[in-house]
mmJSON file of the N, C-alpha and C atoms, coordinates in Angstrom:
{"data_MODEL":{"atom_site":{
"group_PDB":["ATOM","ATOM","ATOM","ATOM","ATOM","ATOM","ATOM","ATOM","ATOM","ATOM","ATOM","ATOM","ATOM","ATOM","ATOM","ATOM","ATOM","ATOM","ATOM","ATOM","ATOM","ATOM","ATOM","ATOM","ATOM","ATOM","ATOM","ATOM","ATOM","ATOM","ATOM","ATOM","ATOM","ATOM","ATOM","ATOM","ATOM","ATOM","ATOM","ATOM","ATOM","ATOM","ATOM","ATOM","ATOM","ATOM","ATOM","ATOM","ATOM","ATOM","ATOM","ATOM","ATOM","ATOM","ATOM","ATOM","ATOM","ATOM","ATOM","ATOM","ATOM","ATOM","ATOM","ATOM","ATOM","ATOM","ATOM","ATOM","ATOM","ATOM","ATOM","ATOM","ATOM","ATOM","ATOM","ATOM","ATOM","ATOM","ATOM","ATOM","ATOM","ATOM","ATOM","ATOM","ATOM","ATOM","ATOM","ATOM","ATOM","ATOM","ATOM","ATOM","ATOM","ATOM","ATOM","ATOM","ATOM","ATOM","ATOM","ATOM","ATOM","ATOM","ATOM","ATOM","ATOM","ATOM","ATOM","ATOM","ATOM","ATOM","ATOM","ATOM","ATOM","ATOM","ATOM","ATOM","ATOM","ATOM","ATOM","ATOM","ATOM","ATOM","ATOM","ATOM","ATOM","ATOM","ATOM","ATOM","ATOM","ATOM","ATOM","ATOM","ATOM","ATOM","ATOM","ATOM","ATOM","ATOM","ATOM","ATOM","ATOM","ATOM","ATOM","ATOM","ATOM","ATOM","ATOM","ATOM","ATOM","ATOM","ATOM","ATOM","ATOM","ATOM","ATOM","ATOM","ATOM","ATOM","ATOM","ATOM","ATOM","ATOM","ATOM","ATOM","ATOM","ATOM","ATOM","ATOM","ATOM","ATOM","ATOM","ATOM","ATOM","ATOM","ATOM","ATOM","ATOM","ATOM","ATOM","ATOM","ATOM","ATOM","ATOM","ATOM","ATOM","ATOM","ATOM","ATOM","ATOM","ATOM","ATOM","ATOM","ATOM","ATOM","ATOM","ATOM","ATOM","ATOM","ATOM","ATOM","ATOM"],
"id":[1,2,3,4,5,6,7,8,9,10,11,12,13,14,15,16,17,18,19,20,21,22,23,24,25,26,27,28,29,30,31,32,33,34,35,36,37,38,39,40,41,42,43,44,45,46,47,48,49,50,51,52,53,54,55,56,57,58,59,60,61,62,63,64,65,66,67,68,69,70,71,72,73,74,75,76,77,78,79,80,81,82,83,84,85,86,87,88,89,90,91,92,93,94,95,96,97,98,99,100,101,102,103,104,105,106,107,108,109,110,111,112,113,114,115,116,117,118,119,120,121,122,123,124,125,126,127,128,129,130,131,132,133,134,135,136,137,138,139,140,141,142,143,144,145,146,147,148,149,150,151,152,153,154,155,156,157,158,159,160,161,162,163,164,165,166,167,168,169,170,171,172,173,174,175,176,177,178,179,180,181,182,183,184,185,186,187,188,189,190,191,192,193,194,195,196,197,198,199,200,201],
"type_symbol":["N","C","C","N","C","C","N","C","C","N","C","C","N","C","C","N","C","C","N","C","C","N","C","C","N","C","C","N","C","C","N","C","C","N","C","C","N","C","C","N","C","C","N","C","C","N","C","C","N","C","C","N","C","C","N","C","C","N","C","C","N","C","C","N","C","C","N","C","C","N","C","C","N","C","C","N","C","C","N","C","C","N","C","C","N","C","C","N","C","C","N","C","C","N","C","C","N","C","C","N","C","C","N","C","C","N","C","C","N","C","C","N","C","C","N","C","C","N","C","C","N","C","C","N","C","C","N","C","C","N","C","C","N","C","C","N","C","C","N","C","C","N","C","C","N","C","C","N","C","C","N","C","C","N","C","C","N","C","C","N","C","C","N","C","C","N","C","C","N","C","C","N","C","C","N","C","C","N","C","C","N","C","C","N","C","C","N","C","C","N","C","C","N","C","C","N","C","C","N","C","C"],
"label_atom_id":["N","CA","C","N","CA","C","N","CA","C","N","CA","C","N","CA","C","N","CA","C","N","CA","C","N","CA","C","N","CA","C","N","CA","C","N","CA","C","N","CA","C","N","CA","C","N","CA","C","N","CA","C","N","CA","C","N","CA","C","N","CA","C","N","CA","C","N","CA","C","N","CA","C","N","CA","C","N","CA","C","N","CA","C","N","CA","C","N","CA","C","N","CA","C","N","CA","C","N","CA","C","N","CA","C","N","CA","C","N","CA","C","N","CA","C","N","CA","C","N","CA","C","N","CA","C","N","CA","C","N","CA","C","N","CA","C","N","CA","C","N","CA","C","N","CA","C","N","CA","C","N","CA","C","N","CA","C","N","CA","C","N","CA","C","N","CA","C","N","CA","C","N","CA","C","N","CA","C","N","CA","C","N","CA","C","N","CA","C","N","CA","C","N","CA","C","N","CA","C","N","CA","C","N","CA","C","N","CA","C","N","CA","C","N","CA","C","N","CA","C","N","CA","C","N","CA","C","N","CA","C","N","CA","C"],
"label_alt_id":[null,null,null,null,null,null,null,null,null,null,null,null,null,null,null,null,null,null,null,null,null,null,null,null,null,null,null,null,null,null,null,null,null,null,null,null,null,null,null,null,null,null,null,null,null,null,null,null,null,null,null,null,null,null,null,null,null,null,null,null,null,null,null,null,null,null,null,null,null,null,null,null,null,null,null,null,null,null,null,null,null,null,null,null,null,null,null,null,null,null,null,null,null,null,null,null,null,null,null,null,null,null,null,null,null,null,null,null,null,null,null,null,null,null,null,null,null,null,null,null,null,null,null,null,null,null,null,null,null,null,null,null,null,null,null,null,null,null,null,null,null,null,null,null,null,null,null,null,null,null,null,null,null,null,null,null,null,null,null,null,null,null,null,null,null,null,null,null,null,null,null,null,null,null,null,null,null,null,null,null,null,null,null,null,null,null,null,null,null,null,null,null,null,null,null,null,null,null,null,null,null],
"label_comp_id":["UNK","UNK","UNK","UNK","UNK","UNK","UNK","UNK","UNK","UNK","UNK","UNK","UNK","UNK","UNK","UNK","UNK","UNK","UNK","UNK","UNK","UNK","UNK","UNK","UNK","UNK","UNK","UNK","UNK","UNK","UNK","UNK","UNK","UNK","UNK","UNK","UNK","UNK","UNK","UNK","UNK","UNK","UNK","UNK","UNK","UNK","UNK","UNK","UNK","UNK","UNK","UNK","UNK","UNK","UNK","UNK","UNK","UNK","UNK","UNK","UNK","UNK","UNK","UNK","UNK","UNK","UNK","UNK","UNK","UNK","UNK","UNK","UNK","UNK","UNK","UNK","UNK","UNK","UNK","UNK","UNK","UNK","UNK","UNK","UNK","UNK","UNK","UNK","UNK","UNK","UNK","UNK","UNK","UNK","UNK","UNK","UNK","UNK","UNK","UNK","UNK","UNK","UNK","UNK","UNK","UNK","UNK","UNK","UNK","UNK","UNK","UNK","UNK","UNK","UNK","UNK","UNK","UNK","UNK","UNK","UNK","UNK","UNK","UNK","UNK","UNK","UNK","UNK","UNK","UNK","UNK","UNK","UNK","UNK","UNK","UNK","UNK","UNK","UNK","UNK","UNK","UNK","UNK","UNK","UNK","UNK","UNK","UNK","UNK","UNK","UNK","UNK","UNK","UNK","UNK","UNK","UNK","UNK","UNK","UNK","UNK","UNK","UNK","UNK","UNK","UNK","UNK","UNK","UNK","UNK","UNK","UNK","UNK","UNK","UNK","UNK","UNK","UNK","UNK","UNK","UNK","UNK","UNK","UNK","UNK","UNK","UNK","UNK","UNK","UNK","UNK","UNK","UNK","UNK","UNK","UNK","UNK","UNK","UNK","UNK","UNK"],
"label_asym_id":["A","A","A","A","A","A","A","A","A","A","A","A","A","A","A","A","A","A","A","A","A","A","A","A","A","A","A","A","A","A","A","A","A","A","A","A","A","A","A","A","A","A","A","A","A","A","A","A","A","A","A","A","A","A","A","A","A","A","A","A","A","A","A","A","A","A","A","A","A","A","A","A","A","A","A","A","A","A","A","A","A","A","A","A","A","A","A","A","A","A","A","A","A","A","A","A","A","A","A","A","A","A","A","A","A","A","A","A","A","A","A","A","A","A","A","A","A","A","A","A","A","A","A","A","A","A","A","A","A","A","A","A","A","A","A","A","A","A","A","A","A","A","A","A","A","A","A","A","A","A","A","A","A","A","A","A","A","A","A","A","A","A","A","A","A","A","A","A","A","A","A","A","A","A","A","A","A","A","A","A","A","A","A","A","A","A","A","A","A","A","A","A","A","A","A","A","A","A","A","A","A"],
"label_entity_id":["1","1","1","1","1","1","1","1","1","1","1","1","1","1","1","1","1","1","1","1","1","1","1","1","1","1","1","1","1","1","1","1","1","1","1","1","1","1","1","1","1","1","1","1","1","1","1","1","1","1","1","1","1","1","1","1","1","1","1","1","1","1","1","1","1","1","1","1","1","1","1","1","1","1","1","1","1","1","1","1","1","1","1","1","1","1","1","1","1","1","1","1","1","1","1","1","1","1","1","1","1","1","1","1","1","1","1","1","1","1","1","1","1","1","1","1","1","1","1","1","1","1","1","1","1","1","1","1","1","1","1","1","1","1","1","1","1","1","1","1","1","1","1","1","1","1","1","1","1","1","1","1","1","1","1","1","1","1","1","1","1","1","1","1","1","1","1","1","1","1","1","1","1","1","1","1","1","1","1","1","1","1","1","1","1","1","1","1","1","1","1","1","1","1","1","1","1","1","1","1","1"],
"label_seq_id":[1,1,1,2,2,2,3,3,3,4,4,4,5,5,5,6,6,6,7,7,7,8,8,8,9,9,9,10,10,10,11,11,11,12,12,12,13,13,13,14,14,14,15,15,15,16,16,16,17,17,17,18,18,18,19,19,19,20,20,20,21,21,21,22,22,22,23,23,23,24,24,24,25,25,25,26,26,26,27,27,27,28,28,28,29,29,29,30,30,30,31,31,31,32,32,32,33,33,33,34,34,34,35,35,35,36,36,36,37,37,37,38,38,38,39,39,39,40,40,40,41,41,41,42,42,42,43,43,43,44,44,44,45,45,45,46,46,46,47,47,47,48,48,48,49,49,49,50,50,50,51,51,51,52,52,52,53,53,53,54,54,54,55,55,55,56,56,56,57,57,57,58,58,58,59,59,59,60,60,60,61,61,61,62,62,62,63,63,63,64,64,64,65,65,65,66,66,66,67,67,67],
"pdbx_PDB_ins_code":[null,null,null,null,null,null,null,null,null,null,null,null,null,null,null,null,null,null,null,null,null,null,null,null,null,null,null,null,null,null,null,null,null,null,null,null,null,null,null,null,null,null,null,null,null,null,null,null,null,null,null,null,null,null,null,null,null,null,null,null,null,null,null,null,null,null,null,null,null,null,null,null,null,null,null,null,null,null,null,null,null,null,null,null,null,null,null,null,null,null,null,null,null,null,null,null,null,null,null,null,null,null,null,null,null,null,null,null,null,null,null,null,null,null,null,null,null,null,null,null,null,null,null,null,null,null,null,null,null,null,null,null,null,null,null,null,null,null,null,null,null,null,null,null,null,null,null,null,null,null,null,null,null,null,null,null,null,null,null,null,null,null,null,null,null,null,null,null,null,null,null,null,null,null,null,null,null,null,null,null,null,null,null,null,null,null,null,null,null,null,null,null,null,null,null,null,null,null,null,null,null],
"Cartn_x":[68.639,69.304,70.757,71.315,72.578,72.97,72.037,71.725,71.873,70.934,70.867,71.806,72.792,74.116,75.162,75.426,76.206,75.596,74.142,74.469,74.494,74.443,74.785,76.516,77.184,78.679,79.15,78.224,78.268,78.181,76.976,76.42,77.899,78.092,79.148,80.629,80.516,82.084,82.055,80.667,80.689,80.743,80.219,79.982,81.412,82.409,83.927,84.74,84.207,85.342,84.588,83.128,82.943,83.817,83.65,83.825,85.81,86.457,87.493,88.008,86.889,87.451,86.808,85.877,85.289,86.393,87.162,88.117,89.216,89.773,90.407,90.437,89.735,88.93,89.08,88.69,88.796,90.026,91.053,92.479,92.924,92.799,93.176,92.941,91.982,91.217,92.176,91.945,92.367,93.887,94.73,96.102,96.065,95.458,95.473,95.245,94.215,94.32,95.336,95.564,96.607,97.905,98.18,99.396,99.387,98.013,97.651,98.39,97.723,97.567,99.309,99.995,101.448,101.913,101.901,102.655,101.984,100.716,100.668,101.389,100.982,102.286,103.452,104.005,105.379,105.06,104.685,104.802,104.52,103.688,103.51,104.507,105.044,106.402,107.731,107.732,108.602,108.415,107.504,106.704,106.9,106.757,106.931,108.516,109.048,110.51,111.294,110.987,111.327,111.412,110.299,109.943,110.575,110.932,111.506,112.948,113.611,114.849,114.938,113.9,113.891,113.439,112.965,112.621,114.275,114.715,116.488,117.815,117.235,118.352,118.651,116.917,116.577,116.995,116.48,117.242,118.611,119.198,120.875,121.454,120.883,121.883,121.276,120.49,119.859,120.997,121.221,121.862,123.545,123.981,125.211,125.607,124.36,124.35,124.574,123.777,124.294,125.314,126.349,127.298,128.23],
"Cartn_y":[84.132,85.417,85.208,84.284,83.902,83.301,82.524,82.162,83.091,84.257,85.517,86.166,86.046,87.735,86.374,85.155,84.458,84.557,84.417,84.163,85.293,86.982,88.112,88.621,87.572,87.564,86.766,85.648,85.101,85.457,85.948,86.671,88.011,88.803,89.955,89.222,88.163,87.009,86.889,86.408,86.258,87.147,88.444,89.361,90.181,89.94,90.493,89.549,88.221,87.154,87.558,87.644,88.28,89.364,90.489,91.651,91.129,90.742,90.792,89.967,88.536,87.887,88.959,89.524,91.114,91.456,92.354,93.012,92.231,91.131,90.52,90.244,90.14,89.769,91.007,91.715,93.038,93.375,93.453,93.784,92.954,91.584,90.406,90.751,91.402,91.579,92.582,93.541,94.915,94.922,94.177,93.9,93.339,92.24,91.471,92.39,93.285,93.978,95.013,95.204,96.549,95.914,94.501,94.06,94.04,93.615,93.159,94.584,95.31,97.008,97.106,96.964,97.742,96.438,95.529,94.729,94.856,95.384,95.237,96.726,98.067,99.392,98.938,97.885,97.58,96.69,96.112,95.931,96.634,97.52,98.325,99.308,99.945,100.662,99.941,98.004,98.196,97.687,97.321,97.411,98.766,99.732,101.236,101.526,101.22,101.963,100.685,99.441,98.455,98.997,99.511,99.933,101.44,102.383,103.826,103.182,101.996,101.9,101.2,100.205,99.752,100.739,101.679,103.141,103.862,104.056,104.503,104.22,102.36,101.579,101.926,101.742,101.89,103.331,104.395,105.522,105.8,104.962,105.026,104.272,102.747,102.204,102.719,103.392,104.261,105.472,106.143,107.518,106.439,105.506,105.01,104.728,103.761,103.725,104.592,105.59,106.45,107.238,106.725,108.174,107.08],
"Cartn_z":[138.96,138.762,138.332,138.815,138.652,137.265,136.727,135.093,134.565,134.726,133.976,133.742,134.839,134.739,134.128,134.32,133.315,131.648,131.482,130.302,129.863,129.997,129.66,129.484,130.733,130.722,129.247,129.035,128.029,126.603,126.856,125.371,125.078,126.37,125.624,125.625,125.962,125.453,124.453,124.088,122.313,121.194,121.843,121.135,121.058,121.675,121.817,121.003,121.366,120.155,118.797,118.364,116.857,116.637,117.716,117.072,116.657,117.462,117.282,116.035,115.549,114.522,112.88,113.206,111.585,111.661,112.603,112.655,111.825,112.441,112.058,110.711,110.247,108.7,107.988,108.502,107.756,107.495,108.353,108.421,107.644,107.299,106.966,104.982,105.094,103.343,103.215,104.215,103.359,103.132,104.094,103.432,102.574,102.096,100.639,99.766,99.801,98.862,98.159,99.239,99.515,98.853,99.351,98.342,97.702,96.731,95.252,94.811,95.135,94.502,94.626,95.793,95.46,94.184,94.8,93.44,92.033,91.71,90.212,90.191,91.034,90.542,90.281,91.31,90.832,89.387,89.616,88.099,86.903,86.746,85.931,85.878,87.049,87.029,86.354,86.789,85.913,84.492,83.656,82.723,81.596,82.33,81.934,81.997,83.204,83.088,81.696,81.483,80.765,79.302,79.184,77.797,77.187,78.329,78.375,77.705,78.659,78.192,77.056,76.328,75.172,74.057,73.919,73.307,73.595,74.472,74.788,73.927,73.844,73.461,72.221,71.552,69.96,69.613,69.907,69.649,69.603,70.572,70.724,69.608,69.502,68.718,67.149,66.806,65.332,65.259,66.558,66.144,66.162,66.325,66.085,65.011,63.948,63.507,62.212,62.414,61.591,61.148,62.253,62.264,61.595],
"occupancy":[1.0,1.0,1.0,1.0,1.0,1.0,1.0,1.0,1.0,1.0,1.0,1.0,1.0,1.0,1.0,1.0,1.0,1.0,1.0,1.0,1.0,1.0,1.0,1.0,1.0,1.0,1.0,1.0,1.0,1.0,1.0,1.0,1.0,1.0,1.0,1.0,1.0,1.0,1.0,1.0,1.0,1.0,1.0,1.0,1.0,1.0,1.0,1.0,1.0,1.0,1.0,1.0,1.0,1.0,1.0,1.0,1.0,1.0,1.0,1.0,1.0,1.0,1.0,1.0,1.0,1.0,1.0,1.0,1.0,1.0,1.0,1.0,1.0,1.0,1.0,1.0,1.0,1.0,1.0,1.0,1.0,1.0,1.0,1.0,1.0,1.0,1.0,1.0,1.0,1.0,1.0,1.0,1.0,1.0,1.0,1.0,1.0,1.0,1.0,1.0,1.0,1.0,1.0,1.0,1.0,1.0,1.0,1.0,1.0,1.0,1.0,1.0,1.0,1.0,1.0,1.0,1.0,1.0,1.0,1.0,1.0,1.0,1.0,1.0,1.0,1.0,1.0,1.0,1.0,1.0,1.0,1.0,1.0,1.0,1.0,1.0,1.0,1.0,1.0,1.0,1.0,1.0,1.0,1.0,1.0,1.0,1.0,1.0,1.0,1.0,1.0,1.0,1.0,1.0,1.0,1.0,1.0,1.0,1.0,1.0,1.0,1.0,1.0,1.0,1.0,1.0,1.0,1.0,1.0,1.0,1.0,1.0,1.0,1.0,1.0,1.0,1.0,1.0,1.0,1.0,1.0,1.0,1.0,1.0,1.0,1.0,1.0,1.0,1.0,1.0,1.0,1.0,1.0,1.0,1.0,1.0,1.0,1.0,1.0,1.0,1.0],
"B_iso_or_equiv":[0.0,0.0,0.0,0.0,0.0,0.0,0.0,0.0,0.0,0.0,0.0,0.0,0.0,0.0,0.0,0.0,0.0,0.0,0.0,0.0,0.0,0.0,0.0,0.0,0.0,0.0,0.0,0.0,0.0,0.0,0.0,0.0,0.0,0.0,0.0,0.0,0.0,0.0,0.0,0.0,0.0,0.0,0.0,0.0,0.0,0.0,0.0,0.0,0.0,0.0,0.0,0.0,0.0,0.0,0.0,0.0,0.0,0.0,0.0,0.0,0.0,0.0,0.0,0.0,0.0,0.0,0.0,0.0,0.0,0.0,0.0,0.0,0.0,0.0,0.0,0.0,0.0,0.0,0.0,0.0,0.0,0.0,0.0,0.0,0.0,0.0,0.0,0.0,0.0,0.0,0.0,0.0,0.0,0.0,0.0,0.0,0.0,0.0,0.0,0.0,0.0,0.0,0.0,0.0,0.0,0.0,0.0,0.0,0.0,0.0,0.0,0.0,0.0,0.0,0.0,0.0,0.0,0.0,0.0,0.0,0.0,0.0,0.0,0.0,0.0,0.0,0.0,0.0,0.0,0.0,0.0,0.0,0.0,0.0,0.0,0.0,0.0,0.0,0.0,0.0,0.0,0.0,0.0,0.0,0.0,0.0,0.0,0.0,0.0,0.0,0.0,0.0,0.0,0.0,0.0,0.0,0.0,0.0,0.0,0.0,0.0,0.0,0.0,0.0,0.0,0.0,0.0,0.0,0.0,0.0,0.0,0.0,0.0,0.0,0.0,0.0,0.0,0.0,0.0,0.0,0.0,0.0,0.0,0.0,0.0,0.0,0.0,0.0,0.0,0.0,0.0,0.0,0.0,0.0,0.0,0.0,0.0,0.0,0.0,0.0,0.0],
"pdbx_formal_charge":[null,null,null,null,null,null,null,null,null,null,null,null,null,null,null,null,null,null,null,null,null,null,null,null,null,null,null,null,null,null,null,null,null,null,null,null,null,null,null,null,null,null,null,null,null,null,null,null,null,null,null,null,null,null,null,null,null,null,null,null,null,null,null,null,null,null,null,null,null,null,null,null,null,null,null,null,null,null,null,null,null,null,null,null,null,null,null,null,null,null,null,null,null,null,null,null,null,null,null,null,null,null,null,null,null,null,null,null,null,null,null,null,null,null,null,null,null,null,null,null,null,null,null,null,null,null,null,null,null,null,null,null,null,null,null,null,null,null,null,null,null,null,null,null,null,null,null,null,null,null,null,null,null,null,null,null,null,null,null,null,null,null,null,null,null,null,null,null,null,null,null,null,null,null,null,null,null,null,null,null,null,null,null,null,null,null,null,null,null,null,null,null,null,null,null,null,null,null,null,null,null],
"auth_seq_id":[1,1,1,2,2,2,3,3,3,4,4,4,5,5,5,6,6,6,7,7,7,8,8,8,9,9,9,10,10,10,11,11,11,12,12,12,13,13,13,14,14,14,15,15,15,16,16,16,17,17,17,18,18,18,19,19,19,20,20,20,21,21,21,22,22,22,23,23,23,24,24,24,25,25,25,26,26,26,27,27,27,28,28,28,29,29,29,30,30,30,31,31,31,32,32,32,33,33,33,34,34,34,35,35,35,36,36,36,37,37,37,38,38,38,39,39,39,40,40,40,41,41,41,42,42,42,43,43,43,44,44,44,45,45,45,46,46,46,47,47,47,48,48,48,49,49,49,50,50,50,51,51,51,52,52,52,53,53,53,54,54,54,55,55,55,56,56,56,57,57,57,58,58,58,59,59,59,60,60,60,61,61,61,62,62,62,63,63,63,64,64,64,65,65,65,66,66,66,67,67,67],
"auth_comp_id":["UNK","UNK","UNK","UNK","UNK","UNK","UNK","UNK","UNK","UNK","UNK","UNK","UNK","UNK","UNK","UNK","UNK","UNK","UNK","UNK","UNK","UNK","UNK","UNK","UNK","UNK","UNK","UNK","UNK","UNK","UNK","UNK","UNK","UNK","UNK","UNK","UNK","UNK","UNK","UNK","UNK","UNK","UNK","UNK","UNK","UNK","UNK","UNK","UNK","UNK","UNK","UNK","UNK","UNK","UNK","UNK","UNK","UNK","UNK","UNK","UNK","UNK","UNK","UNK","UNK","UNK","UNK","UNK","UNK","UNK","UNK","UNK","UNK","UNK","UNK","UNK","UNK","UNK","UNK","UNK","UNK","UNK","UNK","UNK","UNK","UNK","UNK","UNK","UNK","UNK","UNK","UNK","UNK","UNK","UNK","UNK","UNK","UNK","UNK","UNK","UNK","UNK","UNK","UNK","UNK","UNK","UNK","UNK","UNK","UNK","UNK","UNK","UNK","UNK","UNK","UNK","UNK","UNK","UNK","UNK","UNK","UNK","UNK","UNK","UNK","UNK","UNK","UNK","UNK","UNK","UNK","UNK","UNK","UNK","UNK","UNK","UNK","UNK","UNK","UNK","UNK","UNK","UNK","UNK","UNK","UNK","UNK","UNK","UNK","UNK","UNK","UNK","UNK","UNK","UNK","UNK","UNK","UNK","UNK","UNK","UNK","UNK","UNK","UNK","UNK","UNK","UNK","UNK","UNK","UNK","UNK","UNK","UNK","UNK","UNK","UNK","UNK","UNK","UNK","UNK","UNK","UNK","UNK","UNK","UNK","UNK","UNK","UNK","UNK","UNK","UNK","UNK","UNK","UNK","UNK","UNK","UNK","UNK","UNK","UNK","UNK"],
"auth_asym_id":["A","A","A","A","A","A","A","A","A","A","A","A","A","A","A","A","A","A","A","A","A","A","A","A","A","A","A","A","A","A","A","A","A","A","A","A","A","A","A","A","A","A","A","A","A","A","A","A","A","A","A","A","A","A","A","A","A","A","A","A","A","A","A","A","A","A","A","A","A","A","A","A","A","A","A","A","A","A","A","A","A","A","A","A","A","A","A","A","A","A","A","A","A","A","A","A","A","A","A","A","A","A","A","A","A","A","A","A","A","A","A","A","A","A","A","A","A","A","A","A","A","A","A","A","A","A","A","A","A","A","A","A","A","A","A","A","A","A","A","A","A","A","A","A","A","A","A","A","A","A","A","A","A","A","A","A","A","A","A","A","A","A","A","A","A","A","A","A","A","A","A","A","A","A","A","A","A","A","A","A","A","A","A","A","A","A","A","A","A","A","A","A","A","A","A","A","A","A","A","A","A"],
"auth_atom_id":["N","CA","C","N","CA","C","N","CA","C","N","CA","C","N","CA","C","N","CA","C","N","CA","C","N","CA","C","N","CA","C","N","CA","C","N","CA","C","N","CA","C","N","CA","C","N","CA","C","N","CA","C","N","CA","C","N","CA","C","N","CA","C","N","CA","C","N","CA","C","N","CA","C","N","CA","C","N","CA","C","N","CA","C","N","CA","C","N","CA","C","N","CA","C","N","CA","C","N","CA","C","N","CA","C","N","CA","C","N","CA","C","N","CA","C","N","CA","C","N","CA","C","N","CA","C","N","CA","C","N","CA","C","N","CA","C","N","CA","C","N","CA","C","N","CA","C","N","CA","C","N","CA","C","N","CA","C","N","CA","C","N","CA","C","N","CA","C","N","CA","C","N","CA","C","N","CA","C","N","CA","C","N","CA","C","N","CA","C","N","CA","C","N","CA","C","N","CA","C","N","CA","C","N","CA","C","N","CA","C","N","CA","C","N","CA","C","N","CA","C","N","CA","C","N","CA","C","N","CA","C","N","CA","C"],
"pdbx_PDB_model_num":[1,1,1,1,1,1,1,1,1,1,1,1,1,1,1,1,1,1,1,1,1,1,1,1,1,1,1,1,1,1,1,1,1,1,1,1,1,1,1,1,1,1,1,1,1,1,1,1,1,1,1,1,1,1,1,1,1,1,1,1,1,1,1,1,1,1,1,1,1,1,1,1,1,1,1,1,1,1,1,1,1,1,1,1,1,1,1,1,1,1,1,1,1,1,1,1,1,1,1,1,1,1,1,1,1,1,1,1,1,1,1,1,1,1,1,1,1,1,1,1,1,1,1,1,1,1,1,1,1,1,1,1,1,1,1,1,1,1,1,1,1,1,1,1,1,1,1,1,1,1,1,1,1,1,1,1,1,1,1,1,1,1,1,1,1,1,1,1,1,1,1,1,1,1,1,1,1,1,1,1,1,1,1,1,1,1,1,1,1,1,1,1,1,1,1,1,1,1,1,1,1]
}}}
């Protein structure tokens, strides 16, 4: 009887260190991802704002030009 209620203490030991290392894993992915994702916006934000001011520049130094 005493076998029995250890290896049940056992079995839900193990079943608490899985659950806690999925978890872990999971949390572990979904921040990776989650960084991937903010750093390519940042990059694409500045990609986009890069190009607004090179479209800016060109307009500016055209209307200087002209005058």
């Amino acid at each position: 009887m005493m076998f029995v209620i250890l290896m049940i203490m056992n079995e839900n030991q193990f079943l608490q260190a899985h659950d806690t290392f999925v978890i872990s894993w999971i949390v572990q992915t979904f921040s990776s991802y989650l960084f991937r994702l903010v750093r390519t916006i940042k990059c694409l934000r500045a990609c986009y704002w890069t190009e607004l001011i090179e479209v800016a520049a060109t307009k500016n130094t055209t209307s200087l030009t002209s005058l």
